[in-house]
ROKEFI-825378 format. One record per residue (C-alpha): residue in three letters; x, y, z. Coordinates in nm, 3 decimals, always signed. Layout:
REM ROKEFI-825378
<vexba=ALA X=X Y=Y Z=Z>
...
//
This chain:
REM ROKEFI-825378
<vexba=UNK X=+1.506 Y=+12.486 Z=+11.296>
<vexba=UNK X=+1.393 Y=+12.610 Z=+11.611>
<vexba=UNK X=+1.038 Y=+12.617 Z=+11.763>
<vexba=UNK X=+0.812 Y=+12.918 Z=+11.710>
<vexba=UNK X=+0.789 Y=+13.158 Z=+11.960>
<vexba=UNK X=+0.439 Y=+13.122 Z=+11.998>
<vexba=UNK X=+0.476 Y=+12.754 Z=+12.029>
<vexba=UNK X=+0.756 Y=+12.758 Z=+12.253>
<vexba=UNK X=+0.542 Y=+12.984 Z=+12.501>
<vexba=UNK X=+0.218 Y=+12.715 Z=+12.504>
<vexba=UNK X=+0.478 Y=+12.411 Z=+12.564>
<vexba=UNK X=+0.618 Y=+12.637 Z=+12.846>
<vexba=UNK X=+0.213 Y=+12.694 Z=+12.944>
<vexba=UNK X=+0.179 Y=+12.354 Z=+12.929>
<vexba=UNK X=+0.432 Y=+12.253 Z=+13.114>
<vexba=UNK X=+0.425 Y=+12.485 Z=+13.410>
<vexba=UNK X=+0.033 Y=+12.339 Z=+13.403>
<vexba=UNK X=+0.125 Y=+11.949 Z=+13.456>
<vexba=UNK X=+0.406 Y=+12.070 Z=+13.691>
<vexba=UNK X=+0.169 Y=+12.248 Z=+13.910>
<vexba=UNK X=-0.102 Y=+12.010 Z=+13.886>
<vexba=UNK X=+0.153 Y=+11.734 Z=+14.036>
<vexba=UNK X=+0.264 Y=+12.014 Z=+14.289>
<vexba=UNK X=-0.102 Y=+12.079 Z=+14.435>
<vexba=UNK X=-0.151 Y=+11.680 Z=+14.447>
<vexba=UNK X=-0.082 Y=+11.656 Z=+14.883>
<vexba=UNK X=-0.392 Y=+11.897 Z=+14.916>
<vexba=UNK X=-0.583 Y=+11.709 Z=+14.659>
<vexba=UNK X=-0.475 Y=+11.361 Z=+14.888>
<vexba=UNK X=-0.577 Y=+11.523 Z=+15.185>
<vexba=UNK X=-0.937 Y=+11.533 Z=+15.086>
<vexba=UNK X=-0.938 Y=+11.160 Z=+15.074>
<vexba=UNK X=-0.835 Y=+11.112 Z=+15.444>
<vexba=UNK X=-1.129 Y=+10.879 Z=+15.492>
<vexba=UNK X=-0.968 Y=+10.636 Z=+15.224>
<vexba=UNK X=-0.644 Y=+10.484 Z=+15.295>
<vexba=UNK X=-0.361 Y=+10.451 Z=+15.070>
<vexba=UNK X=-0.412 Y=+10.096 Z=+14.934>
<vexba=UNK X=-0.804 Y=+10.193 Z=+14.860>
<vexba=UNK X=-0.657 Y=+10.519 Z=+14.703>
<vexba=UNK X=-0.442 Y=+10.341 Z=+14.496>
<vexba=UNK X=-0.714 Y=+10.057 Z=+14.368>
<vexba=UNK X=-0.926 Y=+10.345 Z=+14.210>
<vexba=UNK X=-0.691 Y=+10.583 Z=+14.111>
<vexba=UNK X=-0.570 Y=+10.236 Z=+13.874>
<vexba=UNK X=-0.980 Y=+10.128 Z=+13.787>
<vexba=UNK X=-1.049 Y=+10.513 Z=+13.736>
<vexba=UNK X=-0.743 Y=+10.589 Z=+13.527>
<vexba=UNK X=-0.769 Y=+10.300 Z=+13.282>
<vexba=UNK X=-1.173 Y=+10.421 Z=+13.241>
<vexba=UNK X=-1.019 Y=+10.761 Z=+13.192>
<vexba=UNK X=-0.737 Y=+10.664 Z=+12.920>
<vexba=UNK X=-0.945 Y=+10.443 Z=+12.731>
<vexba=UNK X=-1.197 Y=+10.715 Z=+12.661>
<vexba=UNK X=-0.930 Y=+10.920 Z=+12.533>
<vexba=UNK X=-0.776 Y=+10.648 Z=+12.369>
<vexba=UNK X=-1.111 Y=+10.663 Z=+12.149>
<vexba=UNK X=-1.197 Y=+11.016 Z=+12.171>
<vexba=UNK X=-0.805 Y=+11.101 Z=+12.013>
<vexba=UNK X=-0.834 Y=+10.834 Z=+11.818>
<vexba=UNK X=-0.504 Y=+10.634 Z=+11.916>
<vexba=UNK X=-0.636 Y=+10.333 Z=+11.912>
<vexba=UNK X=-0.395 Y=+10.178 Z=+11.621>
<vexba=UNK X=-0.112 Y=+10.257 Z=+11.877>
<vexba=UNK X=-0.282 Y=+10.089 Z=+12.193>
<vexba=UNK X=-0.312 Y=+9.795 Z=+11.977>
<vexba=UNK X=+0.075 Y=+9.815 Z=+11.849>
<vexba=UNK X=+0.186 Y=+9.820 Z=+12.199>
<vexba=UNK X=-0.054 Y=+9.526 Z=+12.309>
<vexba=UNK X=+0.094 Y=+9.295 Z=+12.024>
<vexba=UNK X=+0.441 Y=+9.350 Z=+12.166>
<vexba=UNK X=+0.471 Y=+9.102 Z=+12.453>
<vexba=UNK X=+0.794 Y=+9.229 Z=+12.541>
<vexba=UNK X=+0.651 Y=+9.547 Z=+12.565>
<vexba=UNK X=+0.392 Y=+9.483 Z=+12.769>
<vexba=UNK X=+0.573 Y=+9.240 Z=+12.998>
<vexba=UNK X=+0.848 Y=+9.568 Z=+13.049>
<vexba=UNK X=+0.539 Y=+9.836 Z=+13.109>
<vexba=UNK X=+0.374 Y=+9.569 Z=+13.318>
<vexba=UNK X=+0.678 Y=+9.582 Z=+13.592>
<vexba=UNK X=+0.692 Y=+9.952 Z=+13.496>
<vexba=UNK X=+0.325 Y=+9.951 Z=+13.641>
<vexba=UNK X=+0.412 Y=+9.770 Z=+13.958>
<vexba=UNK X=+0.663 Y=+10.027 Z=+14.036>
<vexba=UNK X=+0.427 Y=+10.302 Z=+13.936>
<vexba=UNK X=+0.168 Y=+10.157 Z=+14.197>
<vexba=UNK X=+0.412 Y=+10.131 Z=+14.475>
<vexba=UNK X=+0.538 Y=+10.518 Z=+14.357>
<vexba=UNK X=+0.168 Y=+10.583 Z=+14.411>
<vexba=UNK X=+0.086 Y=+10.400 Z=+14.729>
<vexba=UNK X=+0.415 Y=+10.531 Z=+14.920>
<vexba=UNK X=+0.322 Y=+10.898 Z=+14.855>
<vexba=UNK X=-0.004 Y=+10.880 Z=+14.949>
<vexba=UNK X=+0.116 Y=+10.724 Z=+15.259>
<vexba=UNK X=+0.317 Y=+10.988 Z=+15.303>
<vexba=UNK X=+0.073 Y=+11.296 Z=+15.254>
<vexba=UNK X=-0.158 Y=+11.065 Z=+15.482>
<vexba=UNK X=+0.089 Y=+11.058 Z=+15.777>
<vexba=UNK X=+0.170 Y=+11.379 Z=+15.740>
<vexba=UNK X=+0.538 Y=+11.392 Z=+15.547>
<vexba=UNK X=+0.467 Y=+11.592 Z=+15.258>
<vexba=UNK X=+0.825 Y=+11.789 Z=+15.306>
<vexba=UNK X=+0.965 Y=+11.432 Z=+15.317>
<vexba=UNK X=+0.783 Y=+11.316 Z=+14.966>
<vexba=UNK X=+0.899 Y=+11.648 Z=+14.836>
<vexba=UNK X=+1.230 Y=+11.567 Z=+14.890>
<vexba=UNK X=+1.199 Y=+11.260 Z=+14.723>
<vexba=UNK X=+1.171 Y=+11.432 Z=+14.387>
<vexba=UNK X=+1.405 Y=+11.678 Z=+14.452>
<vexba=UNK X=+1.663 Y=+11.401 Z=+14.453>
<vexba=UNK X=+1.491 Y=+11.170 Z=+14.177>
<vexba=UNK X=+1.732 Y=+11.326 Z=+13.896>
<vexba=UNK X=+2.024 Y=+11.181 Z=+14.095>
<vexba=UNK X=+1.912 Y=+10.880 Z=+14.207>
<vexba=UNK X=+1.867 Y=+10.861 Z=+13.813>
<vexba=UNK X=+2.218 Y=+10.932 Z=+13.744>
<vexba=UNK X=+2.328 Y=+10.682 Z=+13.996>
<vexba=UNK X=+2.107 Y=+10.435 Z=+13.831>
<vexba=UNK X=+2.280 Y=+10.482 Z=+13.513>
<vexba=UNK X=+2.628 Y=+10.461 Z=+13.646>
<vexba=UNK X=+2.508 Y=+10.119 Z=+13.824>
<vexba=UNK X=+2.289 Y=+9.943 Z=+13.532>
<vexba=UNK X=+2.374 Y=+10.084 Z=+13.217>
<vexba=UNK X=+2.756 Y=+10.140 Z=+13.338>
<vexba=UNK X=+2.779 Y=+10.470 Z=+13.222>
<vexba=UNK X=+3.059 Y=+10.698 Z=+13.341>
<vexba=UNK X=+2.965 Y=+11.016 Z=+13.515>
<vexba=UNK X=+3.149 Y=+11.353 Z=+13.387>
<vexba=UNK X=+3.310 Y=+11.551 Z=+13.708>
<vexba=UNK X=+2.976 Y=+11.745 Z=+13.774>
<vexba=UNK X=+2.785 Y=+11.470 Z=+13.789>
<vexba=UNK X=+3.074 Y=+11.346 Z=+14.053>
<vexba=UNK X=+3.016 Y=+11.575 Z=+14.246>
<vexba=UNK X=+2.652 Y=+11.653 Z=+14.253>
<vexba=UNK X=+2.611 Y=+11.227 Z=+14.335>
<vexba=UNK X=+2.871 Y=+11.350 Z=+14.617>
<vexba=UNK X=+2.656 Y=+11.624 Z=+14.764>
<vexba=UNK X=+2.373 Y=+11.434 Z=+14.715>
<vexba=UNK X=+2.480 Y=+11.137 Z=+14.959>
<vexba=UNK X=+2.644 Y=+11.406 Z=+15.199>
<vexba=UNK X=+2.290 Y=+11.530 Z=+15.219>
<vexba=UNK X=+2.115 Y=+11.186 Z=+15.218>
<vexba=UNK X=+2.351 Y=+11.144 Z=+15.576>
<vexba=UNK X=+2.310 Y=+11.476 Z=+15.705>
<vexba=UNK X=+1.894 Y=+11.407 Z=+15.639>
<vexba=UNK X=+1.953 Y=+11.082 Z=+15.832>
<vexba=UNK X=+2.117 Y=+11.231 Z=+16.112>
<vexba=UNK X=+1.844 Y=+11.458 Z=+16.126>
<vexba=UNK X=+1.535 Y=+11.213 Z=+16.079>
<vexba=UNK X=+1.719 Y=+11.001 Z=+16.348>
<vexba=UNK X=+1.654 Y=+10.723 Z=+16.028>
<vexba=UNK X=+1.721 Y=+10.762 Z=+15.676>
<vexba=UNK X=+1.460 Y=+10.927 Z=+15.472>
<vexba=UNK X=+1.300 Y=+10.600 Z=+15.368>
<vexba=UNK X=+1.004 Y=+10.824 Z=+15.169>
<vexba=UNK X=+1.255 Y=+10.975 Z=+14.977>
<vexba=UNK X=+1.422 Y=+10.726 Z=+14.912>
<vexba=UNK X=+1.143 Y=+10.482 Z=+14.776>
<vexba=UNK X=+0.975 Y=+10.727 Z=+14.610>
<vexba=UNK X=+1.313 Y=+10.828 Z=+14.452>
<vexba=UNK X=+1.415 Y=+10.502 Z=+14.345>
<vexba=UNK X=+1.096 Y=+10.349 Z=+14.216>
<vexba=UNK X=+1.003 Y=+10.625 Z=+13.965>
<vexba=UNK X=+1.398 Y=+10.653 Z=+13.883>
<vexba=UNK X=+1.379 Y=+10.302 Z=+13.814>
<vexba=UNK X=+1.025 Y=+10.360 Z=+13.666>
<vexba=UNK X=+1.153 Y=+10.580 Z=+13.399>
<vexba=UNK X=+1.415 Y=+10.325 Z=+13.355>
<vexba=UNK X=+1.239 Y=+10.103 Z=+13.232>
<vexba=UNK X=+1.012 Y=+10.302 Z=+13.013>
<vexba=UNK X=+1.287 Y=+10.422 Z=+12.860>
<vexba=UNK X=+1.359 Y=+10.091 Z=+12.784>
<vexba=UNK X=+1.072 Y=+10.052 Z=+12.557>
<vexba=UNK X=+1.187 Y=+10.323 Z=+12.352>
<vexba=UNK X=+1.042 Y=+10.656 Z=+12.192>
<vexba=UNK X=+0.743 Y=+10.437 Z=+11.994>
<vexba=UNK X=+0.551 Y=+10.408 Z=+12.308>
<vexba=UNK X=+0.351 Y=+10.737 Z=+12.360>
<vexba=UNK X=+0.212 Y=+10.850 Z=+12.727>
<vexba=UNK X=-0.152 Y=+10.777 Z=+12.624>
<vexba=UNK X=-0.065 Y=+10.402 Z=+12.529>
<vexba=UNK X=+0.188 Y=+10.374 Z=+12.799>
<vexba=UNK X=-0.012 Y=+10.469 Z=+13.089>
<vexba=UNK X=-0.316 Y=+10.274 Z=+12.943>
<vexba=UNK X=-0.099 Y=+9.933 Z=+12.885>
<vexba=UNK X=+0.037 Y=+9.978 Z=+13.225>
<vexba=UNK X=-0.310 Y=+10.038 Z=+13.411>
<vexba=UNK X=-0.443 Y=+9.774 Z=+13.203>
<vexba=UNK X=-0.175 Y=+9.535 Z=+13.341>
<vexba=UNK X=-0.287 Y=+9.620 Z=+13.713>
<vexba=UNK X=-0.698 Y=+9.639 Z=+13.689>
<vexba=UNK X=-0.799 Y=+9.245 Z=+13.694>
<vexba=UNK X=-0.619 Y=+9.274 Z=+14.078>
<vexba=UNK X=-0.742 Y=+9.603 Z=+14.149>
<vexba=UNK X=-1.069 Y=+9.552 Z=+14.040>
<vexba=UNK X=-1.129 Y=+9.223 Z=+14.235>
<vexba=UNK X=-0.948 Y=+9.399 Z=+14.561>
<vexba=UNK X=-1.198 Y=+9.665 Z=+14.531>
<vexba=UNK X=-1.508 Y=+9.416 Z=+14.524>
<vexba=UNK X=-1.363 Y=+9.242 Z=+14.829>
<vexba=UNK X=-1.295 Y=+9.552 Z=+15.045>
<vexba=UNK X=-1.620 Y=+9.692 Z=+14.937>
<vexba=UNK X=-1.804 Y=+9.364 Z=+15.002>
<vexba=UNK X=-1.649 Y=+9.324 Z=+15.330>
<vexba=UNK X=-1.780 Y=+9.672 Z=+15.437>
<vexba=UNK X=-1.426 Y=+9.817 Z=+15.452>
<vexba=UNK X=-1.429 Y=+9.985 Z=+15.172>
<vexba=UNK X=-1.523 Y=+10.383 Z=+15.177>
<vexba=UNK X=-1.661 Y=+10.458 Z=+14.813>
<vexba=UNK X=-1.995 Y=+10.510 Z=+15.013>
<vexba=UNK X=-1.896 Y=+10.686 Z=+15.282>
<vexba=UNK X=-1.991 Y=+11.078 Z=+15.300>
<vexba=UNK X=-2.217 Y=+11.010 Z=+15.025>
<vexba=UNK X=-2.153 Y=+11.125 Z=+14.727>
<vexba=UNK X=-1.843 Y=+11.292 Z=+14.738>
<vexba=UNK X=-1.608 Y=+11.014 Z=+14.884>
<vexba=UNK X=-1.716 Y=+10.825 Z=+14.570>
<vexba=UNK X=-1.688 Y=+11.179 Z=+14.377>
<vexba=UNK X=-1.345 Y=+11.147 Z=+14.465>
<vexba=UNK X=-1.256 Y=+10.856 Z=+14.437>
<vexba=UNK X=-1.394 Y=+10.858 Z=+14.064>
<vexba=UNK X=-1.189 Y=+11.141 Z=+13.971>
<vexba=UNK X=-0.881 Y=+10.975 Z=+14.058>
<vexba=UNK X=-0.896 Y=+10.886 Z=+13.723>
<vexba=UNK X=-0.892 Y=+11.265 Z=+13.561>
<vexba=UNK X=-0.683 Y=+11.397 Z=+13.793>
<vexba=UNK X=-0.391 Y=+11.111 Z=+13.721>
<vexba=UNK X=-0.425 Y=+11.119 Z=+13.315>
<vexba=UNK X=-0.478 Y=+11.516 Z=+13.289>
<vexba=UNK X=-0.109 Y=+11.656 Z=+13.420>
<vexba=UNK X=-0.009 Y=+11.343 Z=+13.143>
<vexba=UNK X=-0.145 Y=+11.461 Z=+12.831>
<vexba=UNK X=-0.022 Y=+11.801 Z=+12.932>
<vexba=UNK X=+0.343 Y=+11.728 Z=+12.992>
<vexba=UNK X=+0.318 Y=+11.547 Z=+12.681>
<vexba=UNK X=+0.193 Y=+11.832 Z=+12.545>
<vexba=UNK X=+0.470 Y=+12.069 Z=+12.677>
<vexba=UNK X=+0.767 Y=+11.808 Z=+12.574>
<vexba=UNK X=+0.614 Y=+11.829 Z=+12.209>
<vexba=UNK X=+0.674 Y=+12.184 Z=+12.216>
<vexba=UNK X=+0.997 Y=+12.292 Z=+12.473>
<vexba=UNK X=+1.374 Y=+12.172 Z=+12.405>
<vexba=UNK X=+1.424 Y=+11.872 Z=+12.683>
<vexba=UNK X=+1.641 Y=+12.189 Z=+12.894>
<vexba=UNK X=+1.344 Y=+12.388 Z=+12.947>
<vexba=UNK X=+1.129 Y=+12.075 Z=+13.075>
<vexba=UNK X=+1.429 Y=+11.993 Z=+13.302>
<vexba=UNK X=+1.432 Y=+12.321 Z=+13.455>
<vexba=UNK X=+1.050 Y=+12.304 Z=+13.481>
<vexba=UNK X=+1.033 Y=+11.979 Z=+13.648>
<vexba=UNK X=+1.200 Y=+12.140 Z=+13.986>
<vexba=UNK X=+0.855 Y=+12.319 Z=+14.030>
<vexba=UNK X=+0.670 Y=+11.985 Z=+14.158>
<vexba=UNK X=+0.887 Y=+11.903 Z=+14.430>
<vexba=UNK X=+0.908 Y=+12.348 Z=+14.499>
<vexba=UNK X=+0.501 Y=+12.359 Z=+14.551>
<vexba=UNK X=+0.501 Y=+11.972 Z=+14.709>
<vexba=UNK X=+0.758 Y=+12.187 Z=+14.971>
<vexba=UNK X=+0.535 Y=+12.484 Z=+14.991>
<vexba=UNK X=+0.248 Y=+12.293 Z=+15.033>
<vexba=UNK X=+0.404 Y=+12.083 Z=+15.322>
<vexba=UNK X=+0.533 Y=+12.379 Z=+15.496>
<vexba=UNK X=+0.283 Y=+12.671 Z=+15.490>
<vexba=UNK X=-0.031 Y=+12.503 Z=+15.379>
<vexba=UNK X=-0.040 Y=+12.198 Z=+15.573>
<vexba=UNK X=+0.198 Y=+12.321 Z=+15.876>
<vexba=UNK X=+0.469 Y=+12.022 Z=+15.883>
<vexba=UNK X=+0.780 Y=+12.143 Z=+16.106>
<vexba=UNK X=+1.112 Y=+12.226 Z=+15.929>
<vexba=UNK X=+1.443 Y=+12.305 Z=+16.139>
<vexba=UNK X=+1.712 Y=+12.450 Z=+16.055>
<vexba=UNK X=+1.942 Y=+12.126 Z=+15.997>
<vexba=UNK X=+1.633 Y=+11.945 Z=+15.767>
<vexba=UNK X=+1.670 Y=+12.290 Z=+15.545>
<vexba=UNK X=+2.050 Y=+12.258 Z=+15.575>
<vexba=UNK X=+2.014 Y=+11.892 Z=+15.447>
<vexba=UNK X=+1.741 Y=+12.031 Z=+15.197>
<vexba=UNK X=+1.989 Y=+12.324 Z=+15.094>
<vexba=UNK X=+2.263 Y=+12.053 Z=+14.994>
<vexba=UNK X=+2.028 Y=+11.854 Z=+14.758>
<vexba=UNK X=+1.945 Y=+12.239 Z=+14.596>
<vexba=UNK X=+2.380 Y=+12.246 Z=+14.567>
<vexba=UNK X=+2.380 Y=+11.894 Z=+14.383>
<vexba=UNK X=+2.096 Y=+11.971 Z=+14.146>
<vexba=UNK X=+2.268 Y=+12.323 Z=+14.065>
<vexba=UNK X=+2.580 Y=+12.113 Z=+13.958>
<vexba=UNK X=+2.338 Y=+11.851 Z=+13.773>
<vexba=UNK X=+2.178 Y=+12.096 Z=+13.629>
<vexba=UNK X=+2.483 Y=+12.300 Z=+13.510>
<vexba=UNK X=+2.638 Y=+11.962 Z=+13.382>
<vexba=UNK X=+2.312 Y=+11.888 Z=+13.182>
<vexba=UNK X=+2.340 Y=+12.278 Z=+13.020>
<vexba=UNK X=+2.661 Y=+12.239 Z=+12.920>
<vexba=UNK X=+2.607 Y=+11.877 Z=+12.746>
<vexba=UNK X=+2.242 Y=+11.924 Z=+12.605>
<vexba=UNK X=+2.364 Y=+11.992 Z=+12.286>
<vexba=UNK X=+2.549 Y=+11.675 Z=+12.235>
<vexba=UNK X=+2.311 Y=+11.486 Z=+12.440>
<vexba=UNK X=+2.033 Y=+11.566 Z=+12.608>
<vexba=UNK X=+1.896 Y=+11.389 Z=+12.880>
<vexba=UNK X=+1.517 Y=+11.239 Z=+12.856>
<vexba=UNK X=+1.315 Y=+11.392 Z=+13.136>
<vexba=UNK X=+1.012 Y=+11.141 Z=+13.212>
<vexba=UNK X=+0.676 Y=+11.296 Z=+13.393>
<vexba=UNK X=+0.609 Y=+11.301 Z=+13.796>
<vexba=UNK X=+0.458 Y=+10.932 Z=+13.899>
<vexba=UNK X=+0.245 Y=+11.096 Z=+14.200>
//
């Protein structure tokens, strides 16, 4: 039976909310310019575990923390999951730091086919002749990028391949693992190292919770909200939308990430980086087109933005 069309529309709401949330997140970054990335990245893990284990209570999910935590498997695989997610985190702050938003965009453009390739590559699976030939494009425009960087897009590239192999691995675990539990086992897993890295940076006087009193601290605290909020509503929206509609939505981070790079923030585009840019577009078209035509016999699991 299909959803209601009420319920359809609020998953769709939902949705289009995480997505833009994870969009906006360079101009959110930017107002931490006094921190650097590995600071950044030690509170937004201390902050987010606060954050999830008050809603762990507060929604009451506590029995499924606890079935996760008994599962040492489980843990172990969202514990390398979290390293990944910390490096996913650290490399795009980095990136909106330095000033290569449009080059972090990118990454996510090309995360559904760095996916593919991973599953051609690890779980051996064989790719239909769309799929051929959006992986094709893809590395066509992966050389013509290079070309144009004078490098390859290493950005892109890392931030493609650890939340591709991110999602991997939660997948891994399964469909008993919700996003709450997930994202709490997998901060929990990080915050005895963060924690004591943040008492050493701040008790060395490099740390800048203090600095521009209150609101670097402000900031810094909110990490936390601003990491599990898009969460709980993509989870929301994939409760709600058939796994289609959230793959079509999930093109809108990378869109805004783009848009904010470009107009907002003023980072120069020529003509051959939008050429390179315009073949990616070509390979998701054909990825896209391959996953319409199959989502009926199976459809693909789309996992939530790591930024």
């Amino acid at each position: 039976m299909s959803a209601a069309p009420s319920t359809t529309r609020a998953g769709v709401l939902y949705g289009v909310g995480a997505y833009s949330l994870w969009g906006v997140f360079p101009l959110y970054f930017r107002l931490l310019d006094d921190s650097g990335p590995f600071e950044i990245v030690l509170h937004r893990v201390a902050w987010s575990l606060v954050t999830c284990l008050l809603l762990v209570r507060a929604l009451r999910q506590g029995p499924e923390l606890r079935a996760v935590l008994a599962s040492r498997r489980t843990v172990l695989t969202l514990g390398i999951a979290a390293v990944l997610l910390a490096v996913n985190w650290g490399v795009y702050v980095h990136a909106v730091d330095t000033g290569h938003v449009i080059e972090a965009s990118l990454g996510y453009f090309i995360n559904p086919l760095v996916t593919v390739a991973l599953g051609v590559v690890v779980l051996r699976e064989r790719l239909r002749r769309l799929q051929w030939a959006a992986v094709l494009v893809a590395v066509t425009a992966v050389a013509v990028l290079t070309i144009d960087y004078g490098h390859p897009p290493w950005i892109s590239l890392i931030l493609a391949g650890s939340f591709a192999t991110y999602g991997l691995l939660k997948n891994r675990v399964g469909g008993h693992v919700g996003a709450l539990p997930g994202l709490t086992t997998e901060t929990l897993t990080l915050f005895p190292a963060a924690l004591v890295a943040i008492v050493v940076i701040e008790a060395t006087g490099r740390g800048t919770f203090g600095t521009n009193p209150p609101w670097e601290g402000v900031l810094l605290v909110s990490t936390g909200l601003v990491t599990v909020a898009p969460l709980l509503l993509f989870a929301a929206s994939a409760s709600r939308v058939p796994l289609t509609t959230l793959g079509l939505l999930q093109y809108l981070t990378p869109v805004l990430q783009l848009l904010c790079g470009v107009v907002l923030l003023g980072e120069h585009m020529p003509a051959s980086r939008w050429f390179g840019f315009g073949l990616v577009w070509v390979a998701l078209v054909l990825l896209t087109l391959d996953s319409l035509r199959t989502a009926r016999v199976a459809p693909a699991v789309v996992e939530s933005p790591a930024t």
